[in-house]
N, C-alpha and C positions, 0 to 999 in steps of 0.2 A: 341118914340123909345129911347133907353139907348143907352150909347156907350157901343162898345165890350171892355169885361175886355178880357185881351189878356193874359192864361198862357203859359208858358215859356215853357212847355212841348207841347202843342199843338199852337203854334205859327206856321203861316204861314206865309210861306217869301214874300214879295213883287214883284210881276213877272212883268217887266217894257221893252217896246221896245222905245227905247229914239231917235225916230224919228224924225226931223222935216219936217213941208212940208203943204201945204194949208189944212187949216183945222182941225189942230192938236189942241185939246184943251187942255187948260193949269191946269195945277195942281193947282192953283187957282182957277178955273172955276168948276172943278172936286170936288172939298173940299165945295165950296158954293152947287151945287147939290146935295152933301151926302146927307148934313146936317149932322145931327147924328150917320150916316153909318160909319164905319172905312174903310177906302180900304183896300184890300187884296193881288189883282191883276188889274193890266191895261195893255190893248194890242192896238196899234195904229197901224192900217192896213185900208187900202180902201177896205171896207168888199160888196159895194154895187157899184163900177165898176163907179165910177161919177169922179175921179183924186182924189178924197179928200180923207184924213185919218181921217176915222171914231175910232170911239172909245169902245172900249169892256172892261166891270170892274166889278169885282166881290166884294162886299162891306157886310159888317155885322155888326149886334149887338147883344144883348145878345137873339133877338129873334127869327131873319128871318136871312138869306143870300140871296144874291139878286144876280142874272147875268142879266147884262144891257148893251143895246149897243146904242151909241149915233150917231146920222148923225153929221159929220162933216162940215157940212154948215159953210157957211159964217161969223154967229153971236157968233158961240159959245155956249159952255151950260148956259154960263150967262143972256143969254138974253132969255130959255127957247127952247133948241135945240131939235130937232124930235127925240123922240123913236123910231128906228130899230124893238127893240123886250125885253122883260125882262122876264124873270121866275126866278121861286123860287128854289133854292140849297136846298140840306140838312145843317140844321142849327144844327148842332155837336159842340161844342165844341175842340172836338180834331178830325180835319179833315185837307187837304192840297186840292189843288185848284189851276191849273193852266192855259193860255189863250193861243194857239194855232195856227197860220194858215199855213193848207196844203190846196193846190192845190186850192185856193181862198175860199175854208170854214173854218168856223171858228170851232176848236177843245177845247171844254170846257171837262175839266177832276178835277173831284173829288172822294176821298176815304176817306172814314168818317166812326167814329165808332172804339168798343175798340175790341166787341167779339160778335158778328161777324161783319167783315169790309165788306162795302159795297165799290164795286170801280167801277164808270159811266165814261161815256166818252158820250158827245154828241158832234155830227155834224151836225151845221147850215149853209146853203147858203142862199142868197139874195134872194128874188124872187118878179122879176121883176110886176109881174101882183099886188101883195099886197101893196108891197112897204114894208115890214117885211121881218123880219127871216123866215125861213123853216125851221126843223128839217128834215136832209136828212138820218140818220143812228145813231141807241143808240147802246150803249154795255156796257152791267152790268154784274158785279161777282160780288158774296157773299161766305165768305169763315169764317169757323170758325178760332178759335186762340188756342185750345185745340188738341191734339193726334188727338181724335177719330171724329172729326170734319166733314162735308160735305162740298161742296161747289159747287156752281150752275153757269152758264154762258150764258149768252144770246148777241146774237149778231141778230141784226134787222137791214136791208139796207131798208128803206120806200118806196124808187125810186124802187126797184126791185122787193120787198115784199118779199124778200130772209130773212128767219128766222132760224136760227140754236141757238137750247139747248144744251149744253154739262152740263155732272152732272160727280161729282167725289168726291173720299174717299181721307182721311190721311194714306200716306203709312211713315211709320220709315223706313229710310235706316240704311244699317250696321253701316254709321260714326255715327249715333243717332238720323241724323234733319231727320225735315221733309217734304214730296213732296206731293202735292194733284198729284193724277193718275185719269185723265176721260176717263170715255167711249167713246161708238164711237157717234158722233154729229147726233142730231136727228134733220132734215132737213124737211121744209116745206114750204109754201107760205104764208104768211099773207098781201096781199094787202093793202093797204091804203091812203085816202084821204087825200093832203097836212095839214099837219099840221106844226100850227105857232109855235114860241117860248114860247109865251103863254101857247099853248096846250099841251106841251110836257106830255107825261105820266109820271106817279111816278116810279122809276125804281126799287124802296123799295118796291113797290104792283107788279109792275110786276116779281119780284124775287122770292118774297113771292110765289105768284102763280106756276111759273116754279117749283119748288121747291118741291112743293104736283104734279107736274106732270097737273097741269090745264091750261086750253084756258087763252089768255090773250085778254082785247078788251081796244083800248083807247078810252079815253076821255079826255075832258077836265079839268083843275084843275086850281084853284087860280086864282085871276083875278090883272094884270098890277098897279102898282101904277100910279096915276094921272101925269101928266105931270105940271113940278111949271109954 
């Protein structure tokens, strides 16, 4: 892997909670980890309910974007600390990325893209039984950058199987800009099977799909880097 050549137009800022407290690993430790990775965002919160501040970081290069989260155990990532959970971002060049936690999950948000922008938001808790991440709720838009543009919206609760699509047009107002207007939310159930970090669906396929008005099914996608 290369390092991320980083332009100054699609530069992300560095999102840092500068906690300290057992288990916080160090920005040394973190930089030996990358390896070749540039960090982007780091979030230190006790993500799995054990006192310690785990670690959540979104890291890139010119090929992959990575989201990872580290147990904050005892040793450190230097001495090769447990993966939580890791999946794969969209690897954009000009995209922003930020690390999140409400109500003990963890909120990963990215918007990538020039024309049309895609903008995700996932929600991950703990789960006790795996010892991983959960995906507990995604929510994607897609929206063009021209006038006559479309734009699609999905929001997915996995816990409840609560599914709503909202689709909508480019309207000009009198001042000149302009507003997407959607219809009314088309609401459904889509059940589904704990799924890890790992697993998380594409939300660029599942858009894609919405979008033509089609079923969406998850699966699987991309498999975990090794642990050093």
């Amino acid at each position: 892997m290369r390092r991320l050549m980083v332009l100054l137009a699609a530069c992300v800022p560095l999102v840092a909670m500068a906690q300290q407290g057992p288990g916080r690993i160090s920005d040394d430790d973190l930089r030996a980890w990358l390896g070749t990775l540039e960090l982007e965002a780091r979030l230190d919160a006790d993500l799995n309910g054990d006192g310690r501040l785990d670690l959540a970081y979104i890291a890139a290069d010119r090929n992959e974007r990575v989201l990872g989260i580290l147990d904050g155990d005892e040793y450190g990532a230097a001495f090769g600390a447990r993966l939580l959970g890791e999946a794969a971002l969209v690897p954009s060049p000009t995209s922003a990325s930020s690390l999140a936690v409400d109500g003990g999950e963890l909120v990963v948000s990215q918007v990538a893209g020039e024309g049309p922008v895609t903008a995700t938001t996932w929600h991950y808790r703990h789960d006790p039984v795996t010892g991983g991440m959960r995906l507990v709720e995604l929510n994607g838009e897609r929206y063009g950058a021209v006038v006559d543009a479309t734009s699609t919206r999905v929001q997915w609760d996995l816990e409840t199987g609560e599914y709503l699509v909202e689709r909508g047009e480019s309207v000009t107002l009198d001042t000149g800009g302009n507003v997407f207007v959607y219809g009314p939310p088309q609401r459904s159930v889509r059940p589904s099977a704990p799924v890890s970090m790992e697993q998380a669906p594409d939300p660029v396929a599942l858009l894609d799909v919405e979008a033509m008005g089609g079923m969406v099914t998850i699966h699987a996608r991309g498999t975990p880097r090794p642990v050093p």
